[in-house]
VEXRO-596103 format. One record per residue (C-alpha): residue number from 1; chain; residue in three letters; x, y, z. Coordinates in Angstrom, 3 decimals, m for minus. Each point is the difference from the previous one (the first is absolute). Layout:
! VEXRO-596103
<k NUM&c A&r ALA&u X&v Y&w Z>;
...
***
This chain:
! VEXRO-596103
<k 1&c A&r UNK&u m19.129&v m10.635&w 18.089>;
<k 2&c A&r UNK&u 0.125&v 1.123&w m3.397>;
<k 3&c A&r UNK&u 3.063&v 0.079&w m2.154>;
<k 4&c A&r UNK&u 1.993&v 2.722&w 0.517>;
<k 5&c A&r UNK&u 3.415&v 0.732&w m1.926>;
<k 6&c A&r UNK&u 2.032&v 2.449&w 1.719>;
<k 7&c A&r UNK&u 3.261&v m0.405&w m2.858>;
<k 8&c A&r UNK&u 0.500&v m2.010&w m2.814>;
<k 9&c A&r UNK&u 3.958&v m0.075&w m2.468>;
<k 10&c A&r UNK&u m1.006&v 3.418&w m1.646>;
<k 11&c A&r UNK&u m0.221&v 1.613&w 3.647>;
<k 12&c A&r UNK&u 3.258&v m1.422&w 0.946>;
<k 13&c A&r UNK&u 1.489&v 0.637&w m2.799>;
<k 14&c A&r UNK&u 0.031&v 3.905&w m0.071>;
<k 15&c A&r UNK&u 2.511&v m0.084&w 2.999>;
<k 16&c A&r UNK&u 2.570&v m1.598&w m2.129>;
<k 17&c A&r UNK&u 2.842&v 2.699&w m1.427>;
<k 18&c A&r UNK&u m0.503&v 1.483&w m3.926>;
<k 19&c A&r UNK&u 3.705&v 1.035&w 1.249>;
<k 20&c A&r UNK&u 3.125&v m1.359&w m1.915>;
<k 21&c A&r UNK&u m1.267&v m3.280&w 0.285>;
<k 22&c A&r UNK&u m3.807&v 0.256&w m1.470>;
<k 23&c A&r UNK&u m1.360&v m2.794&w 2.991>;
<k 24&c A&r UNK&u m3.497&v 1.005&w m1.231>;
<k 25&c A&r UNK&u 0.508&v m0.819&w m3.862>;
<k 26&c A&r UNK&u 1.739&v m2.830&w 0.564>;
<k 27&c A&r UNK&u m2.468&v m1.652&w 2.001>;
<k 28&c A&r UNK&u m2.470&v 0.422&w m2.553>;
<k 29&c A&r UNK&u 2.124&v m1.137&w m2.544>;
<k 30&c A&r UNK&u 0.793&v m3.232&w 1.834>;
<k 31&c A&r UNK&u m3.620&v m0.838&w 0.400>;
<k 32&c A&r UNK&u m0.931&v 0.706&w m3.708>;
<k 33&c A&r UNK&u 3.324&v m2.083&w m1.072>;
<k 34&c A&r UNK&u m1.746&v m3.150&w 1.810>;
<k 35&c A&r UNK&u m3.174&v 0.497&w m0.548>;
<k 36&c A&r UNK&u 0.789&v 0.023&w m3.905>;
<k 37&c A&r UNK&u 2.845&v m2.916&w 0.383>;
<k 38&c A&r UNK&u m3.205&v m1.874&w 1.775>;
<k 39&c A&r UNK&u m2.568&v 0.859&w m2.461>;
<k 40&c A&r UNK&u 1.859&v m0.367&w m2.961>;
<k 41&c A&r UNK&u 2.792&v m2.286&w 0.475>;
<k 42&c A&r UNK&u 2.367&v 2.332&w m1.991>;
<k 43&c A&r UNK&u 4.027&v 0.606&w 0.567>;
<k 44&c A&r UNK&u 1.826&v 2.778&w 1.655>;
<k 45&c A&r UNK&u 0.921&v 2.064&w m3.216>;
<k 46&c A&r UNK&u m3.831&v 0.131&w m1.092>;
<k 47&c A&r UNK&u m0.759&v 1.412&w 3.348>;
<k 48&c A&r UNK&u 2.793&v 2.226&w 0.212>;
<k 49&c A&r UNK&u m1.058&v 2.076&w m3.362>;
<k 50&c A&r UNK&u m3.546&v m0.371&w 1.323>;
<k 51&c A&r UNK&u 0.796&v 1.924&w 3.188>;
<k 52&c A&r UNK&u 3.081&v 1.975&w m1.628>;
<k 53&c A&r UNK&u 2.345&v m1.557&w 2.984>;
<k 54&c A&r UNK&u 3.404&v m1.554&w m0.550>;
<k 55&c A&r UNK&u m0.281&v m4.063&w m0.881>;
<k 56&c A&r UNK&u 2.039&v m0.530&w 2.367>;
<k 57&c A&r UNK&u m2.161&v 1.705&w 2.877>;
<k 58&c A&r UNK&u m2.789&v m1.864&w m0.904>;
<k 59&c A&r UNK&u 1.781&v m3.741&w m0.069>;
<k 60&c A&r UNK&u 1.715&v 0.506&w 3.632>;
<k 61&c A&r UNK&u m3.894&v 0.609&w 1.241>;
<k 62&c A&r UNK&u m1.008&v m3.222&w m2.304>;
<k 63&c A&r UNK&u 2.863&v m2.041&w 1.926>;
<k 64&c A&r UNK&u m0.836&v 1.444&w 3.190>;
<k 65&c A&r UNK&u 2.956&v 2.796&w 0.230>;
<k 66&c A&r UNK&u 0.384&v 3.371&w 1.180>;
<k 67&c A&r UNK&u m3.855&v 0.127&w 1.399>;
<k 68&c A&r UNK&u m0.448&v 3.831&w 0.299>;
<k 69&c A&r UNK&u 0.435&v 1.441&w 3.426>;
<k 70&c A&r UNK&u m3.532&v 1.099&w m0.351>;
<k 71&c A&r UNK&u m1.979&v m3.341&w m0.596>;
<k 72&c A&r UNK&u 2.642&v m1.842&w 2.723>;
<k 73&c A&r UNK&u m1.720&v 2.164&w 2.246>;
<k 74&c A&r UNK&u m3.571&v m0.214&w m1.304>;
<k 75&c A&r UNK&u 0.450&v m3.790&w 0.023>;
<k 76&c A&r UNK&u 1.324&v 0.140&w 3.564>;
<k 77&c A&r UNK&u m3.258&v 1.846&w 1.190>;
<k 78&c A&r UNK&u m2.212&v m2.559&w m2.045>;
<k 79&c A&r UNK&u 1.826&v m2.969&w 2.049>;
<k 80&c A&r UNK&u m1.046&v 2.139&w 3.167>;
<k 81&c A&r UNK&u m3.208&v m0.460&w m0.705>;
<k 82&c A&r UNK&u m0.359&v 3.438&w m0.425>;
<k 83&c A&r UNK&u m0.497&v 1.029&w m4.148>;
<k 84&c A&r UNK&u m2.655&v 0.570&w m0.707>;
<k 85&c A&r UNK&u m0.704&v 1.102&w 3.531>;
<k 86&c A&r UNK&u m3.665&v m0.371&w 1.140>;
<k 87&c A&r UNK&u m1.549&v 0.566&w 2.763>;
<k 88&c A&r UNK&u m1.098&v m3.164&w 1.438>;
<k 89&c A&r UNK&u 0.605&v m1.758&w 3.757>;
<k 90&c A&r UNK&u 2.786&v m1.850&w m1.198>;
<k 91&c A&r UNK&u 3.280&v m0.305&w 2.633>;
<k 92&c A&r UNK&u 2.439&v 1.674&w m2.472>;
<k 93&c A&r UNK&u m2.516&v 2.883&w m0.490>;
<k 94&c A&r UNK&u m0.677&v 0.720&w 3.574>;
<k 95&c A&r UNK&u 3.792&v 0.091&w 0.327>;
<k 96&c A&r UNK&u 0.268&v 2.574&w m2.440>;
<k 97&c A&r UNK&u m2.650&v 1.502&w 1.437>;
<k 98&c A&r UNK&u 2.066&v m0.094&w 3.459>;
<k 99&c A&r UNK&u 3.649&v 1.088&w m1.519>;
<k 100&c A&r UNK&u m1.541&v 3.038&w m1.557>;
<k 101&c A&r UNK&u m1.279&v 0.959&w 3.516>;
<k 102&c A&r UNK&u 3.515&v m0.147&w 1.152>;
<k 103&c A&r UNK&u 1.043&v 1.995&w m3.063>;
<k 104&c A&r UNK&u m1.611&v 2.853&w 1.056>;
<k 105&c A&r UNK&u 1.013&v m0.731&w 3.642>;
<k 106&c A&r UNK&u 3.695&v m0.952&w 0.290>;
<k 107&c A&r UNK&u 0.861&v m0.063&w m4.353>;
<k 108&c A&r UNK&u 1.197&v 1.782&w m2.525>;
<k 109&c A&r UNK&u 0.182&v m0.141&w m3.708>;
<k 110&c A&r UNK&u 2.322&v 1.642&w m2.223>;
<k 111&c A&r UNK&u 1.144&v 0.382&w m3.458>;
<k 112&c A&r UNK&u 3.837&v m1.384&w m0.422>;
<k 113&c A&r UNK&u 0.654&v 2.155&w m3.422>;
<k 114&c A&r UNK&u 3.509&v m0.988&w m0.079>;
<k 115&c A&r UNK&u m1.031&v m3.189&w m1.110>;
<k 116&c A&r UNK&u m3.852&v 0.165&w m0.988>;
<k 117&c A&r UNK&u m1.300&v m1.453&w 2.430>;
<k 118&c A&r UNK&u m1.612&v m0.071&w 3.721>;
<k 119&c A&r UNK&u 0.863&v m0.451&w 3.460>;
<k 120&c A&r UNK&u m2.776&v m0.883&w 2.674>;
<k 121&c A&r UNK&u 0.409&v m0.812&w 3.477>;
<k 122&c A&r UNK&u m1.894&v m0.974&w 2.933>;
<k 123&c A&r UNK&u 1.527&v 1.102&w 3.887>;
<k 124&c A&r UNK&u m0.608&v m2.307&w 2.898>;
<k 125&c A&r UNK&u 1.003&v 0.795&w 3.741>;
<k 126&c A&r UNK&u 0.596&v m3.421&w 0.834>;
<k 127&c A&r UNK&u 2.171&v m2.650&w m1.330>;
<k 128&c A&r UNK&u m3.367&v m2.566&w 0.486>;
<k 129&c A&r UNK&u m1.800&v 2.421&w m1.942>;
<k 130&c A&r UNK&u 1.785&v m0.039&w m3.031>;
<k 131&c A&r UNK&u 0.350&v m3.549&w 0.208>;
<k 132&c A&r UNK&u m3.978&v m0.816&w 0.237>;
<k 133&c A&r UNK&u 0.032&v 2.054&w m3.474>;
<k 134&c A&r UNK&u 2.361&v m1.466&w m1.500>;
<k 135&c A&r UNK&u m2.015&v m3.612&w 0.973>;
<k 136&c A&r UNK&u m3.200&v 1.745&w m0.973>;
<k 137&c A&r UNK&u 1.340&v 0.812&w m3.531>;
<k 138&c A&r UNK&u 1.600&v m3.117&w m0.889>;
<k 139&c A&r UNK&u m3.628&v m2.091&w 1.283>;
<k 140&c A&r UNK&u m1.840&v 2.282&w m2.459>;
<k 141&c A&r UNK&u 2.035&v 1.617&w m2.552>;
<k 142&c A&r UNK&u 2.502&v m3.311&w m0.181>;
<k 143&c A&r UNK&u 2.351&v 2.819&w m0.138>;
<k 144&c A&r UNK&u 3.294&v m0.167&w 2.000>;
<k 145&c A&r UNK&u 0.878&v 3.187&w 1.955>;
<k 146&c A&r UNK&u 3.113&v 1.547&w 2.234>;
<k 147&c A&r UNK&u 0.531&v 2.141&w 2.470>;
<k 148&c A&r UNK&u 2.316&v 2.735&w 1.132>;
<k 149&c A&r UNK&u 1.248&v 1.087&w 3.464>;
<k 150&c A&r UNK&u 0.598&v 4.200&w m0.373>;
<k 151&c A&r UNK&u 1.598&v 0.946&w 3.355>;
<k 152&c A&r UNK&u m0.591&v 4.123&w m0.421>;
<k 153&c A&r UNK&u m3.758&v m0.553&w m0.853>;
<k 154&c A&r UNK&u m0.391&v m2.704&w 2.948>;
<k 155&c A&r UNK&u m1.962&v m1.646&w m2.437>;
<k 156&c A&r UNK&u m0.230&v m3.794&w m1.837>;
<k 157&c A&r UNK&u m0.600&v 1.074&w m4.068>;
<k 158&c A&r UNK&u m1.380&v m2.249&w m2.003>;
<k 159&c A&r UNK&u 0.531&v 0.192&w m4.119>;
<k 160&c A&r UNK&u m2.881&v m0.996&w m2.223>;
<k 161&c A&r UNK&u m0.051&v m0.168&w m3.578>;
<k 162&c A&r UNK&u m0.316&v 2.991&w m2.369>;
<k 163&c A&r UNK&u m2.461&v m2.189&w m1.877>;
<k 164&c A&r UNK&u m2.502&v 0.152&w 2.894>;
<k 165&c A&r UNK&u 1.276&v 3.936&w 0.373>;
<k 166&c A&r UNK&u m1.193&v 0.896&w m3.252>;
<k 167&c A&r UNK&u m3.115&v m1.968&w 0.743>;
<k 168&c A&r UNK&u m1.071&v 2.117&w 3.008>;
<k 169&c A&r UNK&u 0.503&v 2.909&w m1.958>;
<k 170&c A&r UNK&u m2.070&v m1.144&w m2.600>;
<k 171&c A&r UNK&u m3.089&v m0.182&w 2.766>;
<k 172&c A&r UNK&u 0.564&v 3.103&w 1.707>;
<k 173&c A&r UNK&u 3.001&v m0.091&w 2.748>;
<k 174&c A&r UNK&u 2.458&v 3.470&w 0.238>;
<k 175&c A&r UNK&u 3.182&v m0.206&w m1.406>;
<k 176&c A&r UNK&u 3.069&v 1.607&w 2.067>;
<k 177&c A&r UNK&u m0.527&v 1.899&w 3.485>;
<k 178&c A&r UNK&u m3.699&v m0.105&w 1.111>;
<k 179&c A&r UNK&u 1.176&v 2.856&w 2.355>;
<k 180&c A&r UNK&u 0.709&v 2.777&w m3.123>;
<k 181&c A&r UNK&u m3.504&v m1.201&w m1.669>;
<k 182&c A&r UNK&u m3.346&v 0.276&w 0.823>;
<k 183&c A&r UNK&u m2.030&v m2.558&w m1.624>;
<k 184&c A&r UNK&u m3.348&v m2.203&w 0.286>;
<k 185&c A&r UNK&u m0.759&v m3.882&w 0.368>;
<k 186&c A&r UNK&u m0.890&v m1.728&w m3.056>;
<k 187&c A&r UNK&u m3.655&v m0.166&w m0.515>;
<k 188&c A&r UNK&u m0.219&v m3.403&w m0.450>;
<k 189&c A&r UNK&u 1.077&v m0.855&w 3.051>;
<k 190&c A&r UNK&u m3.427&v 1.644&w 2.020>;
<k 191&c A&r UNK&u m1.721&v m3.067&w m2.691>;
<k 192&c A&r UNK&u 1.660&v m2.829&w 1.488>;
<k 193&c A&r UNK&u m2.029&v m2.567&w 2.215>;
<k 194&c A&r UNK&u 0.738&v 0.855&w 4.131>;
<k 195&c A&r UNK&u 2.077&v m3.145&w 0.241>;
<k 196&c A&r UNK&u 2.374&v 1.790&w m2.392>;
<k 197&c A&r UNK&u m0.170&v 3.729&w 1.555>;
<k 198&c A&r UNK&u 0.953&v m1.183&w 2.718>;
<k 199&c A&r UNK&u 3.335&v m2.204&w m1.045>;
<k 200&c A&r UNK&u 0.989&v 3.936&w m1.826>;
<k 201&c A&r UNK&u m0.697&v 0.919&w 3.629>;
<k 202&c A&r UNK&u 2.344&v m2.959&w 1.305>;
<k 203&c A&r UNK&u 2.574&v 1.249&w m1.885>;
<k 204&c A&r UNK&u m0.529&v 3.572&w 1.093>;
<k 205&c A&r UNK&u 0.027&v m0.437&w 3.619>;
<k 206&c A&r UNK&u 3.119&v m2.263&w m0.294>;
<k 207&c A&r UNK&u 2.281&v 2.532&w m0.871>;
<k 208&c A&r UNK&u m1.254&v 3.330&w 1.177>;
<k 209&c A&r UNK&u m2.458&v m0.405&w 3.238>;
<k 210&c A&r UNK&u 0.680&v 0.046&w 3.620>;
<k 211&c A&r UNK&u 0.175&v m3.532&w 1.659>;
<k 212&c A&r UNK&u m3.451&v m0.590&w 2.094>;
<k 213&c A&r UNK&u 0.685&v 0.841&w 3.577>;
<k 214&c A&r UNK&u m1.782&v m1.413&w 2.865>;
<k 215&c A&r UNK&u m0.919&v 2.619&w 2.558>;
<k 216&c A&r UNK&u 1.379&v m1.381&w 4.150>;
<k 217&c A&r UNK&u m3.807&v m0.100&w 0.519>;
<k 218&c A&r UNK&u m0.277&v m2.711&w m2.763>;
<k 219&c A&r UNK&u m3.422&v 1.204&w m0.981>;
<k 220&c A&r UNK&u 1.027&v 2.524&w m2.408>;
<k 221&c A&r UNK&u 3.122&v 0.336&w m2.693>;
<k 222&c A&r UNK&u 2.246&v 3.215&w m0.666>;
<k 223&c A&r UNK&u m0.486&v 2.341&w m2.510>;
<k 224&c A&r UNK&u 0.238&v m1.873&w m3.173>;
<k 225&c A&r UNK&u 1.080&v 1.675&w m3.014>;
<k 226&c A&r UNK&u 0.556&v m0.004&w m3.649>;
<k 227&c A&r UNK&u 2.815&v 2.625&w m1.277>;
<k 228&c A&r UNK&u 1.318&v 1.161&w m3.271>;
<k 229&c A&r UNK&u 2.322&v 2.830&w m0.752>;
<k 230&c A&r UNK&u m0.364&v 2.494&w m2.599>;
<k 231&c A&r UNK&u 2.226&v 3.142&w m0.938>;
<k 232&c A&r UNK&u m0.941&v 3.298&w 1.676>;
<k 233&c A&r UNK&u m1.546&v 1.139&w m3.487>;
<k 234&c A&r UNK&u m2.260&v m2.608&w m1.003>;
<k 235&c A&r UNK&u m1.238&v m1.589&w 3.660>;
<k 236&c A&r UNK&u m3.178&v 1.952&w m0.173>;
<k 237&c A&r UNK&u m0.902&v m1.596&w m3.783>;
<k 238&c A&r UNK&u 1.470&v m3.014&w 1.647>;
<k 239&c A&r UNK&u m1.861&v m0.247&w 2.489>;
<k 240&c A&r UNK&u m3.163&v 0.693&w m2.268>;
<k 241&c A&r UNK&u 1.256&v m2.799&w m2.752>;
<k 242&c A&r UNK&u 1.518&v m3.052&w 1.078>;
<k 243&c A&r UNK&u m0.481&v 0.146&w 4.022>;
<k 244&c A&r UNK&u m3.980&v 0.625&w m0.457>;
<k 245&c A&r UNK&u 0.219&v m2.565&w m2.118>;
<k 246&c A&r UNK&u 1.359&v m2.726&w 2.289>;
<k 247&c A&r UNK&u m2.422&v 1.472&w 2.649>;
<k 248&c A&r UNK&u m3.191&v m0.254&w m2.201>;
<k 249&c A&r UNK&u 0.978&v m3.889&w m0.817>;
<k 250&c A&r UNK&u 0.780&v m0.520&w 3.496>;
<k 251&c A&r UNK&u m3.565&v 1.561&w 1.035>;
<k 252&c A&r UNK&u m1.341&v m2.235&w m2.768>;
<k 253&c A&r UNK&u 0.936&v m3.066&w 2.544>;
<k 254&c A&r UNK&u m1.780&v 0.887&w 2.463>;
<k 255&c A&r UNK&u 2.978&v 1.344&w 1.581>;
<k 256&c A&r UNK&u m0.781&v 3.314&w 1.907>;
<k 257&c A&r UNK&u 2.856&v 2.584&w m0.336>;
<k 258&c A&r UNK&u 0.756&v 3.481&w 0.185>;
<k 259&c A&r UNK&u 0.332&v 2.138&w m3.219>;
<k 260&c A&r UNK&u 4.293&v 0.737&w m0.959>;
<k 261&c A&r UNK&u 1.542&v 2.627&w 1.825>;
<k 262&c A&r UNK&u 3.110&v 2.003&w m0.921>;
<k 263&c A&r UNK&u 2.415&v m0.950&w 3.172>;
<k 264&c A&r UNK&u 1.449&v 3.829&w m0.481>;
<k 265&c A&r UNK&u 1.453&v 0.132&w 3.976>;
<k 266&c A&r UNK&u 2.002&v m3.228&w m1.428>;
<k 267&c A&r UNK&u 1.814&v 1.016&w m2.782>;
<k 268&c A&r UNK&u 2.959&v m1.905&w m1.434>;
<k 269&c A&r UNK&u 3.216&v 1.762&w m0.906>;
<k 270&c A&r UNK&u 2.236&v m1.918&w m1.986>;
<k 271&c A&r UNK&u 4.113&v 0.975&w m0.166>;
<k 272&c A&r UNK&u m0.310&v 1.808&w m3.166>;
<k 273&c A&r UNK&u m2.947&v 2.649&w 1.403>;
<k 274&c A&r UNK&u m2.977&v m1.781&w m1.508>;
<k 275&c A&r UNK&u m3.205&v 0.019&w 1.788>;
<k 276&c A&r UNK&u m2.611&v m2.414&w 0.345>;
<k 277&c A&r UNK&u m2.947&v m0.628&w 1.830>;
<k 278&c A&r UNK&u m1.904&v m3.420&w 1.269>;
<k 279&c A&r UNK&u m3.969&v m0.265&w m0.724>;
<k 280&c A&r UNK&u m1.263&v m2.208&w 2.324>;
<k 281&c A&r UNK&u m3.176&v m2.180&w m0.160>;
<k 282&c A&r UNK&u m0.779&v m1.004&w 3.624>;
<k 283&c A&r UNK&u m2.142&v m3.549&w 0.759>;
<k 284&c A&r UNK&u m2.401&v 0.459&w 2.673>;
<k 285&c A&r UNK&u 0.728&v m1.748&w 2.794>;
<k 286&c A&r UNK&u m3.432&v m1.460&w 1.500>;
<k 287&c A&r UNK&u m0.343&v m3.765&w 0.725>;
<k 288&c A&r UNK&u m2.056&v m0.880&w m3.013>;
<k 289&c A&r UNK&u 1.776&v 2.280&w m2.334>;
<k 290&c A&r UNK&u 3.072&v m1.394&w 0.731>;
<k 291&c A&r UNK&u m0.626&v m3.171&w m0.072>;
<k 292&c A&r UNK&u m1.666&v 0.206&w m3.197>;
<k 293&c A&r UNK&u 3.236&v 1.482&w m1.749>;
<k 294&c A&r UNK&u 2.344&v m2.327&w 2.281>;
<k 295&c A&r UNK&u m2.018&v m3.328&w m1.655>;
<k 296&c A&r UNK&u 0.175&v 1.423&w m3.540>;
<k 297&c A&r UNK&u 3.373&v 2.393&w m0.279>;
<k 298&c A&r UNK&u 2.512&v m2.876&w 0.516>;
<k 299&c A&r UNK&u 3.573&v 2.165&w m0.205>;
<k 300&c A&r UNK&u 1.007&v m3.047&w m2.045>;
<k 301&c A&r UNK&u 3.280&v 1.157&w m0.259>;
<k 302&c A&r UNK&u 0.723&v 1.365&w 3.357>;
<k 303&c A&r UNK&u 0.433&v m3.287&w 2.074>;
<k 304&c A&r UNK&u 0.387&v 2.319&w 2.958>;
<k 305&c A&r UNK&u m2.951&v 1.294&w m0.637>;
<k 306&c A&r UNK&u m2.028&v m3.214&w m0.810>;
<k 307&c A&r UNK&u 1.049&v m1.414&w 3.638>;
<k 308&c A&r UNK&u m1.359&v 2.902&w 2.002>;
<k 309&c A&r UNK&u m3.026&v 0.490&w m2.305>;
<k 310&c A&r UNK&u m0.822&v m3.673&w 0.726>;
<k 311&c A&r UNK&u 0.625&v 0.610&w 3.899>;
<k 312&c A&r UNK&u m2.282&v 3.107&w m0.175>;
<k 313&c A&r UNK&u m2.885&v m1.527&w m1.442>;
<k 314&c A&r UNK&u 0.600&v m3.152&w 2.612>;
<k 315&c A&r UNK&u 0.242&v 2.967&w 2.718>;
<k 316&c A&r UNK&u m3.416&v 2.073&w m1.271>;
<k 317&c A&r UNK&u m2.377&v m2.890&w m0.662>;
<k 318&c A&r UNK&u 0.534&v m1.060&w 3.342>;
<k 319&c A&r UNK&u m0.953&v 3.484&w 1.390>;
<k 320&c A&r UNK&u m3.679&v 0.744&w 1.220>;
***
């Protein structure tokens, strides 16, 4: 596979604030302060009137003080493995791979202006869900993760940092409710290697698919579905963007499914009035179909899921 690099600092770097605090300049300024202090071997107040920043500025980030927010963060996503972020088979980029497929299933990232910053999210239905994550993350990120019990939302929310936030926007995810926009997959995801589609695909199916259902015959499953919602408005360009999107890379794995449809019988009223619709892709359901998607869409994050996917294809390749 040939070198591919998806984001390097620069990318990154234009999600940091030019607010109040200038995150952006001072970045920049801290990387030209020790590249000259390494090249040249000079002292703070040469630097300082150099760069036209206070002396004082400039020896805190010789002595290894008041790092700016914005390279603590770029530092933290070079530690992950993940800055410059390539495209390669390596385990921290397949999980970043997965967690944006969960993004767009059960996440959300938004812009904290209060304090310059971002807040990103994944949902998980189960507790052992979460936890698997959590696991996953710290094997391949080395980062260490939380989670949080919400009892209105039924749900087990787990915080990530706004590092790797800013770092998903800078490839392509949605920022804020994926229901009020209509929008497309990044390209550059149809380019990756099958192995990789199909950990995106992982990460979809974790979060927003039905659980494979074994029919009482036990030659045959239910209907098996993929569903996303989008605002009464925008499902039709919706359902032309980003849903026959994940159907065209689905179709590119051999996977046979039906074309998105606009679920408008089903429509989901929320308590303020507002309107939205599922768009459903459905799987089809014959043997070999099925058992092709079962043995390469692992719900790797839906443990439920996992067990009865494993007992279906136990169930179907036993079946004349």
């Amino acid at each position: 596979m040939d070198e591919i690099i998806l984001a390097e600092f620069e990318d990154v770097l234009k999600f940091y604030s030019t607010d109040r605090i200038n995150q952006q300049k001072n970045a920049i300024d801290y990387v030209k302060t020790k590249r000259i202090r390494a090249e040249n071997s000079i002292g703070s107040l040469r630097i300082s009137k150099l760069l036209n920043i206070p002396a004082g500025t400039v020896n805190n980030w010789l002595m290894g003080k008041k790092t700016p927010r914005s390279i603590k963060g770029l530092n933290q996503l070079e530690s992950m493995g993940l800055l410059p972020l390539r495209i390669d088979n390596s385990l921290g980029f397949q999980h970043f791979v997965r967690s944006l497929g969960l993004r767009y299933a059960d996440g959300c990232i938004y812009e904290q202006k209060r304090n310059n910053s971002f807040t990103f999210y994944i949902c998980f239905g189960d507790e052992i869900d979460a936890i698997n994550f959590i696991s996953d993350s710290k094997k391949f990120w080395n980062i260490d993760l939380e989670y949080k019990y919400y009892k209105e939302a039924r749900a087990y929310y787990v915080y990530l940092p706004s590092s790797l936030a800013r770092l998903m926007l800078a490839v392509g995810s949605v920022e804020g409710d994926k229901t009020d926009q209509n929008f497309a997959l990044p390209k550059w995801i149809f380019n990756l290697p099958n192995n990789l589609k199909v950990e995106f695909l992982r990460g979809l199916f974790s979060g927003d698919a039905d659980n494979p259902k074994l029919k009482s015959s036990g030659k045959s499953v239910e209907s098996l579905r993929l569903s996303l919602s989008s605002h009464k408005n925008i499902a039709e360009k919706f359902r032309d963007g980003f849903m026959s999107d994940i159907y065209k890379l689905i179709l590119d794995l051999g996977i046979r499914a039906t074309p998105p449809k606009i679920m408008y019988n089903q429509p989901r009223i929320s308590k303020e009035g507002r309107v939205t619709y599922p768009i459903v892709i459905r799987i089809l359901t014959n043997k070999i179909n099925i058992i092709n998607f079962l043995e390469n869409i692992k719900y790797t994050y839906c443990n439920r899921a996992i067990i009865k996917g494993d007992s279906i294809l136990k169930a179907l390749r036993n079946t004349n």
